[in-house]
C-alpha positions in Angstrom: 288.9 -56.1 224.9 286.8 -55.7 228.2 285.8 -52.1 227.3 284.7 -53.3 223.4 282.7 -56.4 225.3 281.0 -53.3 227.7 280.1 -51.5 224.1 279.0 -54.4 222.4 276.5 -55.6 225.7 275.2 -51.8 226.4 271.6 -51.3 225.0 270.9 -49.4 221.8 270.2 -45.8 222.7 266.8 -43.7 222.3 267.2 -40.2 221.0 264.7 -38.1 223.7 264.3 -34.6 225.4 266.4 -34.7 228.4 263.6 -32.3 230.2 260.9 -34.9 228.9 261.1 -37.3 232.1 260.5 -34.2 234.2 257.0 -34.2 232.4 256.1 -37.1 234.1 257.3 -37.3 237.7 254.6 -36.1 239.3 252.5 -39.2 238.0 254.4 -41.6 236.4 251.9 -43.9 233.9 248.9 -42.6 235.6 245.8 -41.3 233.6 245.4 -37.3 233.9 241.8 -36.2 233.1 241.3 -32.6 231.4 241.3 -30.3 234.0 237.9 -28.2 232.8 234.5 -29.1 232.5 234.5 -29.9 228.8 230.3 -30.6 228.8 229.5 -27.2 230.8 231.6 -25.2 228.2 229.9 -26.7 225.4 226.7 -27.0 226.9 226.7 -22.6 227.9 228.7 -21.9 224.4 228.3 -23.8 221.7 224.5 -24.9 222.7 223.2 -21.9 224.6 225.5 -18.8 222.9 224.1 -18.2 218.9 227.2 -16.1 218.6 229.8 -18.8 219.6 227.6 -21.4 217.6 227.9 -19.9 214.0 231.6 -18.5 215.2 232.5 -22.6 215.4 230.4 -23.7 212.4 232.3 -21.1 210.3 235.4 -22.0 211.0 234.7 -25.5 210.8 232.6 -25.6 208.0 235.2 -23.7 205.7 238.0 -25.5 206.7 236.5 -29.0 206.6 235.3 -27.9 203.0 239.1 -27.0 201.7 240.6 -29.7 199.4 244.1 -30.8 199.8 246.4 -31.5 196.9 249.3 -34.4 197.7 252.8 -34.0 197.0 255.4 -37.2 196.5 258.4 -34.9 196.9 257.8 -32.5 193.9 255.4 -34.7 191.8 251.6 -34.0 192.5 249.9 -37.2 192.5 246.2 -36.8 191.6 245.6 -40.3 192.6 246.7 -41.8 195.6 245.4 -44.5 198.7 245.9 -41.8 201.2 243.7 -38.7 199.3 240.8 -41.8 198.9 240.8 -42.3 202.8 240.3 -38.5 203.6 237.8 -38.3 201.3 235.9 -41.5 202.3 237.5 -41.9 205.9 234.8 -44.5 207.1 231.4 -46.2 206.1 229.0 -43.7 208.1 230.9 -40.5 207.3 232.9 -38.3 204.3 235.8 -37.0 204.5 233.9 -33.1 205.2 232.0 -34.4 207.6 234.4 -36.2 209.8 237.1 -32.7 209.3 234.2 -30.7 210.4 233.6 -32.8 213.9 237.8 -32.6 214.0 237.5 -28.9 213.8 234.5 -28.1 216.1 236.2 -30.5 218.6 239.6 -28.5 218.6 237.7 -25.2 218.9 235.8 -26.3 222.0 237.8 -28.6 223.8 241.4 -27.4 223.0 241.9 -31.3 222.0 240.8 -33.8 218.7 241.6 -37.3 218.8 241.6 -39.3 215.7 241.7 -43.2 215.6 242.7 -45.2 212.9 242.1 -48.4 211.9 244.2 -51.2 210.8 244.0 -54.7 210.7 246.2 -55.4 212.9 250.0 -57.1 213.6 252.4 -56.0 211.3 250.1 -54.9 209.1 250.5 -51.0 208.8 247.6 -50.5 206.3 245.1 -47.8 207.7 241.5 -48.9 206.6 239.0 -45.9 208.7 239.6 -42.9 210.5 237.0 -41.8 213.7 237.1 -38.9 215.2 236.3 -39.1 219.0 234.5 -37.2 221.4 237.7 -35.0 223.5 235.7 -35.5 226.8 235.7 -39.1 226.8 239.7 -39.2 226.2 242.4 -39.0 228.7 246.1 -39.0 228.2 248.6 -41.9 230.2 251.6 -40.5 230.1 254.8 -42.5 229.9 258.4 -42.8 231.3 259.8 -40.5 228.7 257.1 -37.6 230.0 255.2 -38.1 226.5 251.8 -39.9 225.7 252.4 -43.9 226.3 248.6 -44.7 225.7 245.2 -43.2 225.5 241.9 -44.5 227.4 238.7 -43.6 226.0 236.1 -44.4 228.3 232.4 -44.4 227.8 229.1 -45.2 230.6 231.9 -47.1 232.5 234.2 -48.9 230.0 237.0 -48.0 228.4 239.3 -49.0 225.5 243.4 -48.7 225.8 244.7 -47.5 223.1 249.4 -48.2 223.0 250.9 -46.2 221.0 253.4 -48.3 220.4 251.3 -51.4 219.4 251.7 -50.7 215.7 253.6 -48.8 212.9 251.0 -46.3 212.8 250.0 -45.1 216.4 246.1 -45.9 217.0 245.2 -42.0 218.0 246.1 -38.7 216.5 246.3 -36.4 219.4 245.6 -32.7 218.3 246.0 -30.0 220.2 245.7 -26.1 220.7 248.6 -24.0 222.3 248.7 -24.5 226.3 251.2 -22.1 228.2 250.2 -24.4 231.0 249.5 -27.8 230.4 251.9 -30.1 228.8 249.2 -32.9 227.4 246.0 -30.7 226.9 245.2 -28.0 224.5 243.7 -24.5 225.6 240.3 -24.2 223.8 239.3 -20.7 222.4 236.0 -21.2 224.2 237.7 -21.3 227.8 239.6 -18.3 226.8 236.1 -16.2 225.8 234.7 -17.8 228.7 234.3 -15.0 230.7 232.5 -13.4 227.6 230.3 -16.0 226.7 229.1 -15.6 230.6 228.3 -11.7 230.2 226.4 -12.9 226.7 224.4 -15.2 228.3 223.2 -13.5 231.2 222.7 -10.2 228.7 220.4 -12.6 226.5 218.8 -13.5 229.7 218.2 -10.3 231.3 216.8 -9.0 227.9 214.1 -11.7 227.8 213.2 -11.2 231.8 212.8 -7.5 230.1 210.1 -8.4 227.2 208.5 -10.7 229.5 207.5 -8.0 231.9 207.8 -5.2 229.5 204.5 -7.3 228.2 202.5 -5.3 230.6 202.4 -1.4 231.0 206.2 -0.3 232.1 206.0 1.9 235.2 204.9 2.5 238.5 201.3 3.3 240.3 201.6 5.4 242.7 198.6 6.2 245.1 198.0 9.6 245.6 195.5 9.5 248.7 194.7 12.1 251.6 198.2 13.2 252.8 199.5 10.0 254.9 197.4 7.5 253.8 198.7 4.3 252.4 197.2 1.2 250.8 196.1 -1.5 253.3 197.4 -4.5 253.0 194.0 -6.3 251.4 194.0 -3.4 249.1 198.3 -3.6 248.0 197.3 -7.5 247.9 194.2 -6.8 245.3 196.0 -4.5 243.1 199.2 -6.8 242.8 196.9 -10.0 241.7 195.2 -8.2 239.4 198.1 -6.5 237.8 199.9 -10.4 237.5 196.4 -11.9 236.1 195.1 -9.2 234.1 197.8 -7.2 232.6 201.2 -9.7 232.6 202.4 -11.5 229.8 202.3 -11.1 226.1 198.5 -11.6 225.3 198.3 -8.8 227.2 200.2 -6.3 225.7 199.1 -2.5 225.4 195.8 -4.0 227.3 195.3 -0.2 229.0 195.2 0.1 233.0 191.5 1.3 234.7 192.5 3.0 237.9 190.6 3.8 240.7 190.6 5.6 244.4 193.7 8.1 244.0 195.9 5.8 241.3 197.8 7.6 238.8 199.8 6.1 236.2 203.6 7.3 236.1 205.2 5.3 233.0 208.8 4.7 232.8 211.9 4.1 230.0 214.9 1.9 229.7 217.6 4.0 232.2 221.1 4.9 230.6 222.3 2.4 233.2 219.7 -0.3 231.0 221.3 0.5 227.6 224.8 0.4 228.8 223.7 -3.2 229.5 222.4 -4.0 225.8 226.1 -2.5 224.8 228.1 -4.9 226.9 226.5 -7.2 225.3 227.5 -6.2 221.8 231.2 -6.1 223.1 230.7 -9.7 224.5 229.7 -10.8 221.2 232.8 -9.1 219.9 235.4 -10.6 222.0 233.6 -14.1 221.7 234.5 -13.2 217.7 237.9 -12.2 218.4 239.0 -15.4 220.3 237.6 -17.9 217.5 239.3 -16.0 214.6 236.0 -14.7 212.9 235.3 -10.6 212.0 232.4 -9.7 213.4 230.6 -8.4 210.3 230.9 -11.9 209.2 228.6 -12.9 212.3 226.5 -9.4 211.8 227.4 -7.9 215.2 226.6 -4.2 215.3 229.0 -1.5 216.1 232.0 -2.8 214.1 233.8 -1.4 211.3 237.6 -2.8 211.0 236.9 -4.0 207.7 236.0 -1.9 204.7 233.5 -4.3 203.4 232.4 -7.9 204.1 234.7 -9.5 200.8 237.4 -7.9 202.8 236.8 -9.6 206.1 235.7 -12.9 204.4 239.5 -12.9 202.9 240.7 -11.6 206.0 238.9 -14.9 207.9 240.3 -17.2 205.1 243.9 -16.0 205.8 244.1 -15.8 209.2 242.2 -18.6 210.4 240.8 -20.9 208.4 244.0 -21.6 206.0 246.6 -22.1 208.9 243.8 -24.0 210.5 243.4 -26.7 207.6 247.6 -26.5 206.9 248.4 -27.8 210.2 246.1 -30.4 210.3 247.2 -31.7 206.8 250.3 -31.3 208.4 249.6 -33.5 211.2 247.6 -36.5 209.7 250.7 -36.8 207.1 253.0 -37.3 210.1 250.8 -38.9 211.4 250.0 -41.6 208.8 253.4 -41.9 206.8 254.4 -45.3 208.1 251.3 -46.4 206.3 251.4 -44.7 203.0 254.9 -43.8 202.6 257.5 -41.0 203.1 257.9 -37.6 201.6 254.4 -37.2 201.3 253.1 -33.4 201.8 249.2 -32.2 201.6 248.5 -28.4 200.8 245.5 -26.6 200.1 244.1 -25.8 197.3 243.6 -22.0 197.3 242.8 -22.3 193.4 239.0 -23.8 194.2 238.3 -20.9 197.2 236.3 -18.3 195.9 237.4 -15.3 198.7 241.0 -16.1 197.3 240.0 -15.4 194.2 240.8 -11.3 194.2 244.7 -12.4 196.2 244.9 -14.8 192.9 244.0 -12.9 190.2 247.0 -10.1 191.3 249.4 -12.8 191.7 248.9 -14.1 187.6 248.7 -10.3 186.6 252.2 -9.8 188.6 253.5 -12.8 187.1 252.5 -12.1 183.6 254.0 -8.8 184.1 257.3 -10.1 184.7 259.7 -10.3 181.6 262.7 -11.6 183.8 260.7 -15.3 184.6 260.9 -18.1 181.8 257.5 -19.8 181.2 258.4 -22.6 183.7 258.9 -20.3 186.7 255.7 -18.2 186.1 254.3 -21.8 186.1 255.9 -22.5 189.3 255.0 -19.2 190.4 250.9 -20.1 190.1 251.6 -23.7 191.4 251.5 -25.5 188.2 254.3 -27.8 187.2 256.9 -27.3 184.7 256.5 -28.4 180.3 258.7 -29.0 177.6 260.4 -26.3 176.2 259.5 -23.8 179.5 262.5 -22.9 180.0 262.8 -19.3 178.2 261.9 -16.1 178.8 257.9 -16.0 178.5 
């Protein structure tokens, strides 16, 4: 009888990873700030790098314009509450525009946060979705190693968001692959850091080069009685008037009158010079490489993987863009099925993306072909759903 009273009085258990509390030893319920300087990233990439600026708006752009179909089980439901909030998530955005700012953020930062609305108490309904900036959020960890809250601080004050204060928790944390970090995502721009720097400083150096290529490129040389050098009045004169009268770009091709032993001895880019042009090409490719995107699609010279640009458009679509969009479908289903129900499941739409439109054209020709399908299997082949009388062989 004692033992059954024990039973009766222990406390319900909690399913949880038994390496999870290791997660959080080290500071227990204490905030833990992203460990890389999310505003200098953005500020030498995104802002300052054309090539890692129309890398992210390509991705983010295409995936924030695919359309998701839902799923109740089997049943595709052309109407429901949670395909109206995507598409009209809150009163100063649409559902593209606040995806594209969810993408962008995940490429730079490694991290998207989400918040959604609700009116509170019991009440599970989810009214808006925000996306929030990544550098303004930090992670509290709790006992169980996992996020307990999130603090999102701005100029000095900060909001606490629980994530347990309601059925549906208040932020969507998103996150790229870390080897390293159990809380925070590892951004593709961190990774093509080191690239982005050699871009930079290329794009740099080549304007430093027009700038003074603006005036004649090459050297005087003063060919005087044997010995003789300039004085320093003389070196003095001949360097102001070479800044004043032949430097900068309303003075190109102006030609040089020389004087008193001067000859001009023009000069070329060296081979060491147009190695340096070439690095920069091959920055520009790895910056490519790490975001997903082929570099014919950003017109970088020297690059032929792909026969033609339709084939690296598709290429882009499968590889990154369409895994991209899936897992965040994914994700805000999870996320949101307290509030709108179980067994729900967003796809994509492939049937409304034009570089698909080759991959789906061989699939109905390959289903057509196939005498051993009934009609409501080719159907179910091409993604449409099943109709009286189907099933026999079509």
């Amino acid at each position: 009888m004692l033992d059954r009273l024990k039973q009766l009085l222990r406390p319900a258990e909690t399913k949880t990873s038994r390496t999870a509390r290791l997660i959080a030893l080290e500071s227990p319920g204490r905030a833990r700030w992203t460990p890389r300087d999310y505003a200098a990233l953005a500020r030498e990439g995104y802002i300052a790098n054309a090539v890692v600026h129309r890398a992210v708006k390509l991705v983010a752009e295409n995936a924030a314009s695919c359309c998701f179909l839902l799923y109740e089980g089997a049943a595709e439901r052309d109407r429901h509450p949670l395909l109206e909030l995507l598409a009209r998530p809150n009163p100063r955005q649409d559902g593209a525009a606040l995806f594209e700012a969810l993408y962008a953020y995940l490429l730079l930062a490694g991290n998207a946060y989400v918040e959604a609305v609700t009116l509170g108490g019991s009440d599970a309904r989810v009214r808006e979705l925000y996306c929030l900036r990544p550098d303004r959020m930090r992670v509290v960890p709790g006992e169980d190693g996992w996020a307990d809250a999130y603090e999102y601080t701005v100029a000095g004050r900060g909001v606490r968001f629980d994530q347990q204060s309601a059925p549906v928790p208040p932020i969507l944390h998103l996150t790229a692959f870390h080897p390293l970090d159990d809380h925070y995502g590892l951004s593709a721009l961190e990774a093509a850091a080191v690239a982005v720097d050699v871009h930079n400083s290329a794009a740099r150096w080549t304007k430093a080069l027009l700038d003074n290529s603006a005036r004649p490129s090459g050297a005087l040389v003063y060919d005087g009685p044997d010995g003789a050098v300039l004085s320093d009045g003389q070196y003095d004169r001949l360097k102001r008037e070479l800044e004043t009268t032949y430097q900068g770009a309303s003075n190109a091709g102006r030609p040089l009158l020389l004087e008193g032993g001067l000859d001009w001895k023009p000069m070329s880019l060296s081979p060491k010079d147009m190695d340096f042009m070439e690095a920069k090409n091959a920055a520009a490719r790895e910056i490519a490489l790490a975001f997903g995107v082929p570099p014919m699609l950003l017109g970088i010279p020297g690059d032929n993987t792909y026969a033609n640009y339709r084939e690296a458009n598709r290429a882009f679509w499968r590889q990154t863009v369409l895994p991209l969009a899936s897992r965040v479908g994914a994700s805000m289903v999870q996320w949101l099925s307290p509030a709108f129900g179980e067994g729900l499941t967003l796809a994509i739409d492939t049937d409304r993306i034009d570089a698909l439109a080759s991959d789906r054209s061989a699939l109905w020709e390959r289903v057509t072909k196939a005498p051993f399908l009934t009609v409501n299997e080719k159907r179910a082949a091409v993604g449409y759903g099943a109709v009286d009388g189907g099933d026999v062989l079509g």
